[in-house]
C-alpha positions, 0 to 999 in steps of 0.5 A, spaced: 217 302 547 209 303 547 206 297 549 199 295 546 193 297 548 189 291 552 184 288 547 180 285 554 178 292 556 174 294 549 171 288 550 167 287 557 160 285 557 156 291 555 153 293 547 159 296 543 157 300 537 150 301 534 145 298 538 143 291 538 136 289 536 132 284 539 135 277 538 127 274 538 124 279 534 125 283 528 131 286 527 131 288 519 127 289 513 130 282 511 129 278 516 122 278 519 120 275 525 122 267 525 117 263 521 114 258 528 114 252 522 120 252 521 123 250 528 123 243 531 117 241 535 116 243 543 114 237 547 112 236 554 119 234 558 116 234 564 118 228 569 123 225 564 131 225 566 136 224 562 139 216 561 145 213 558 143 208 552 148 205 549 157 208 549 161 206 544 166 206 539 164 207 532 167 201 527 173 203 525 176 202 517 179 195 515 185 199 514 190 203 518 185 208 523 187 215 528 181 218 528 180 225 531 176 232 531 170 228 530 163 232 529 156 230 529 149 232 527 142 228 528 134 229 526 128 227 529 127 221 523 133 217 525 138 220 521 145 221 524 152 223 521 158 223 523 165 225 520 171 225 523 178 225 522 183 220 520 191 220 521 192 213 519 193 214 512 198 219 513 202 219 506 197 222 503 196 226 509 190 226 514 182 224 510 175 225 513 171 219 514 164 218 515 159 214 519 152 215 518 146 211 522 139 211 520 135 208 526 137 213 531 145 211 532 143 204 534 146 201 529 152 204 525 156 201 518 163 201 517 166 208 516 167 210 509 172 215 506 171 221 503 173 223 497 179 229 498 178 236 496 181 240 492 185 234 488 186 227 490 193 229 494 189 234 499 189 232 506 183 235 509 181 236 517 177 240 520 169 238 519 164 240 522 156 238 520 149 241 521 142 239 518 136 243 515 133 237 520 129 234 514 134 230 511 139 234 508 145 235 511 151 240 511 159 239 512 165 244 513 171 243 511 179 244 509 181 241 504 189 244 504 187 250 508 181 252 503 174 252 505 170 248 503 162 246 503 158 240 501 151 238 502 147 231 502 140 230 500 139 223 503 142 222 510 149 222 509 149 216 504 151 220 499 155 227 498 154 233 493 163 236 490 164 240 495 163 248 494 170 252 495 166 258 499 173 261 501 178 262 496 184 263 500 187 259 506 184 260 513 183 254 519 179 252 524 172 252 521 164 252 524 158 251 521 151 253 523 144 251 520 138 256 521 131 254 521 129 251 515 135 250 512 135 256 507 141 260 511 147 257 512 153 261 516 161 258 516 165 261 520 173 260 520 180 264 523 183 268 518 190 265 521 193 259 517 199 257 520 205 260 521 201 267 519 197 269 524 196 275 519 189 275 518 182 277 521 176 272 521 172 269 515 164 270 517 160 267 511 153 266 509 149 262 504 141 263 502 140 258 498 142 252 502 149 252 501 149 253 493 152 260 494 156 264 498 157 271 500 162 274 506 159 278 513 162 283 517 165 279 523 167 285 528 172 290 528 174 290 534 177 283 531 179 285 525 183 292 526 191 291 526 194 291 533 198 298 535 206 298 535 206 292 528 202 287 533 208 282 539 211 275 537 208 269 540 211 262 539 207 255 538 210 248 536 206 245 531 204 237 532 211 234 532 215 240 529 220 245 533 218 252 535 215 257 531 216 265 533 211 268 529 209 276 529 201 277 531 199 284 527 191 281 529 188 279 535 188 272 533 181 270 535 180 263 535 172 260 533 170 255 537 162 257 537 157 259 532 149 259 532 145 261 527 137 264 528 136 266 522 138 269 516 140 275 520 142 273 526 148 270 529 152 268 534 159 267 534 164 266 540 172 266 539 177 265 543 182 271 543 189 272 544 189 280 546 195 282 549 202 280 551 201 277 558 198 271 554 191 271 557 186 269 553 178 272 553 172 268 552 169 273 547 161 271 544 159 276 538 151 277 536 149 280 531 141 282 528 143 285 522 148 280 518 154 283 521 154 290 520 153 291 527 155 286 533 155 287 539 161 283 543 161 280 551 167 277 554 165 271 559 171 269 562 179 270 561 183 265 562 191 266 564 193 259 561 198 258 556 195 260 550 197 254 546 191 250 549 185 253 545 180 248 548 178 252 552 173 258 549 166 258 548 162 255 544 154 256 543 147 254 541 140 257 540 133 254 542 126 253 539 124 260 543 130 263 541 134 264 547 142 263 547 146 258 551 153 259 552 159 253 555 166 256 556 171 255 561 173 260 567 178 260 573 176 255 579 175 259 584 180 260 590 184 255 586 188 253 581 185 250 574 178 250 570 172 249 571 166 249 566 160 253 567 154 257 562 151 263 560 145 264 557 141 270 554 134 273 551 137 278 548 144 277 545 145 282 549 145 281 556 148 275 560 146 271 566 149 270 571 155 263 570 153 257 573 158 252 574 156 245 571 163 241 572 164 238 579 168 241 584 173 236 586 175 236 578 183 239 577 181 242 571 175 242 565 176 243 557 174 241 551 165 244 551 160 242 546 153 244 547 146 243 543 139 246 543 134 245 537 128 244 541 126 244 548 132 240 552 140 243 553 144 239 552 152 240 555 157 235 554 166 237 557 172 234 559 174 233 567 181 231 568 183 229 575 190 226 576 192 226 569 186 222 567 180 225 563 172 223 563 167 226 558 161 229 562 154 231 561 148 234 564 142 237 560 136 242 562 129 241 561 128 249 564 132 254 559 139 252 563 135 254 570 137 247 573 141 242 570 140 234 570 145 231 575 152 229 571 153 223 567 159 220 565 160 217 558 168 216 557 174 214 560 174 210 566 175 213 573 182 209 574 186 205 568 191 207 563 190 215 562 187 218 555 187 224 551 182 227 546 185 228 540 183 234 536 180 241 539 173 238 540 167 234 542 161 235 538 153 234 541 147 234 536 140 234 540 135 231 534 130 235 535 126 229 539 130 229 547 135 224 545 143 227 545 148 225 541 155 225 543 162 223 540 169 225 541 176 222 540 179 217 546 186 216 545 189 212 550 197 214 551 202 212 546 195 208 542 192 211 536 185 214 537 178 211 537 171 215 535 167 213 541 160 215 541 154 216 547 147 216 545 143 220 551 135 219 551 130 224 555 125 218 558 121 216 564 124 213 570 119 207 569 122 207 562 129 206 564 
């Protein structure tokens, strides 16, 4: 039989349909030149370094916790909000859990609940926060597998009902928050469980998250697969092994960027052929999806269930974009984690390598750029135990701070993330704010969190 065509070679690092306009500059009638109010405040980083201020665990409910798949957003006037997942209360199924600081992550309430979306028995996983930087605040999430949205004007005290912005099951959710807050993008794998039958779901909202419509994502991920797709096996959490038949390319969504009502990045993980190679693949557009251009930064020959892996992306003040996925190691097994950036949304730099050497292997990235600093935060693993790295960049990724430590301990009992992501938020004024899930082996999970501020050393 005919094998299927190799998606990894229609996706190499070069402009792919119409040409691409200039990711800083006019790129359609709609969507003129960004607005300089509208982005954070540039401010003078010259002299500072990055410290670590305070690593700790959030104050978990009074009633049973597993938390996991934590997500995490931050303005300049303290505000910062957390929403994480919780498996404790399991017979209803897992519930979204809240933390919200309003002295910049300093001091935090006990975590609150959600309400469940759609009906009171929904479970609901997947969050994802973003913030107009003005006080309003944005969450994604599933509520059953269906996408939901919800908006809150105070801080995060209070949430809005929640907006059904999908109508039908996907996974996997991102959202992204233009300068101003006017447009929103959510963006999600078309692919429910055990369906794998279905191409992305790109949205985008132009009053703030009221309204939504649907975006072309790029064809080369939404056209069926020759010879009817390949069967691919996965085991859900606890359960047996699923063969399934993939008739797309299955991208996964770990990345999405938002510059302005037009243009977005978007980075998937994608499954293109049978030998089980994975492509980090980062997808820009100038003109609302109608035409993208696609650059595949690394593939990964791991095994195609770790989806931790892929790229995940972010957009400074001056439009640049920054990319953090993983790569082969070179002359050895494993990963190590290195970034791109881009002027354009066309051309990448060259990668450079920001995980350290001596690491077996690195996954699980996130990264934050909303004013002057880039911020990187990953996962290490060397001998079974796991560490939360970061470094940041006061020069547009040029040069890299020198590595911080923020979780798990070099030696001890041996720990995992639960979920398929970290998250960092850059509030606008140097400081990072990073959380992820630590669950020691055979242990329910924690949600730690790491404030990291940009000061001088007489300052420290």
């Amino acid at each position: 039989m005919r094998r299927p065509k190799v998606i990894l070679g229609l996706l190499a690092v070069v402009a792919l349909g119409a040409p691409l306009a200039a990711w800083r500059t006019r790129s359609d009638p709609a969507d003129g030149p960004i607005d300089p109010t509208l982005l954070p405040a540039a401010f003078d980083v010259a002299g500072l370094k990055p410290a670590i201020q305070w690593v700790g665990p959030l104050p978990p409910p009074p009633d049973r916790f597993h938390g996991s798949e934590p997500t995490i957003a931050a303005d300049a006037a303290g505000r910062v909000v957390v929403v994480a997942l919780d498996h404790g209360a399991m017979s209803a199924g897992p519930r979204l859990l809240q933390w919200a600081s309003a002295d910049g992550g300093k001091t935090w309430p006990a975590a609150a609940a959600l309400d469940r979306w759609p009906t009171a028995q929904a479970y609901n996983h997947d969050p994802w926060l973003g913030t107009d930087g003005k006080g309003r605040f944005f969450l994604a999430l599933l509520g059953s597998y269906l996408g939901g949205v919800r908006v809150s004007e105070d801080g995060g005290r209070t949430w809005g009902a929640v907006i059904d912005v999908t109508g039908k099951n996907v996974d996997k959710t991102l959202l992204a928050v233009a300068p101003g807050g006017q447009h929103l993008a959510f963006l999600a794998m078309g692919n429910p469980p055990g369906r794998p039958q279905y191409p992305p779901v790109l949205l985008r909202s132009a009053d703030a998250g009221r309204t939504w419509a649907e975006l072309p994502t790029p064809a080369e991920l939404r056209d069926p697969l020759p010879d009817g797709g390949w069967v691919q096996e996965w085991t859900p959490p606890g359960g047996q092994p699923v063969r399934t038949r993939l008739t797309y390319p299955s991208p996964f969504p770990t990345g999405l960027a938002m510059r302005s009502a037009n243009r977005l990045a978007a980075g998937w993980l994608v499954w293109p052929n049978r030998s089980g190679h994975r492509a980090s693949v980062v997808g820009t557009t100038a003109d609302g999806g109608k035409t993208w251009t696609l650059a595949t930064l690394a593939t990964c020959p791991e095994n195609p269930s770790r989806r931790h892996n892929g790229p995940v992306v972010a957009c400074d003040r001056d439009g640049t974009l920054f990319a953090a996925h993983a790569a082969p190691k070179a002359g050895g097994p494993g990963l190590e984690t290195q970034v791109r950036s881009s002027a354009d949304g066309r051309a990448w730099s060259e990668p450079v390598r920001v995980s350290s050497s001596g690491a077996d292997t690195c996954r699980y990235h996130a990264v934050s750029a909303a004013a002057t600093l880039v911020h990187l935060a990953w996962v290490e693993e060397r001998a079974g135990k796991s560490r939360i790295w970061y470094r940041g960049s006061a020069d547009g990724g040029k040069s890299w701070s020198d590595p911080l430590p923020l979780g798990g301990p070099p030696a001890g009992d041996a720990w995992e993330l639960a979920g398929d992501y970290l998250s960092v938020a850059d509030d606008g004024r140097g400081t990072a704010h990073v959380v992820w899930s630590q669950q020691p082996r055979d242990k329910p999970g924690a949600v730690w969190y790491a404030r990291v501020e940009w000061t001088a050393p007489r300052e420290r």
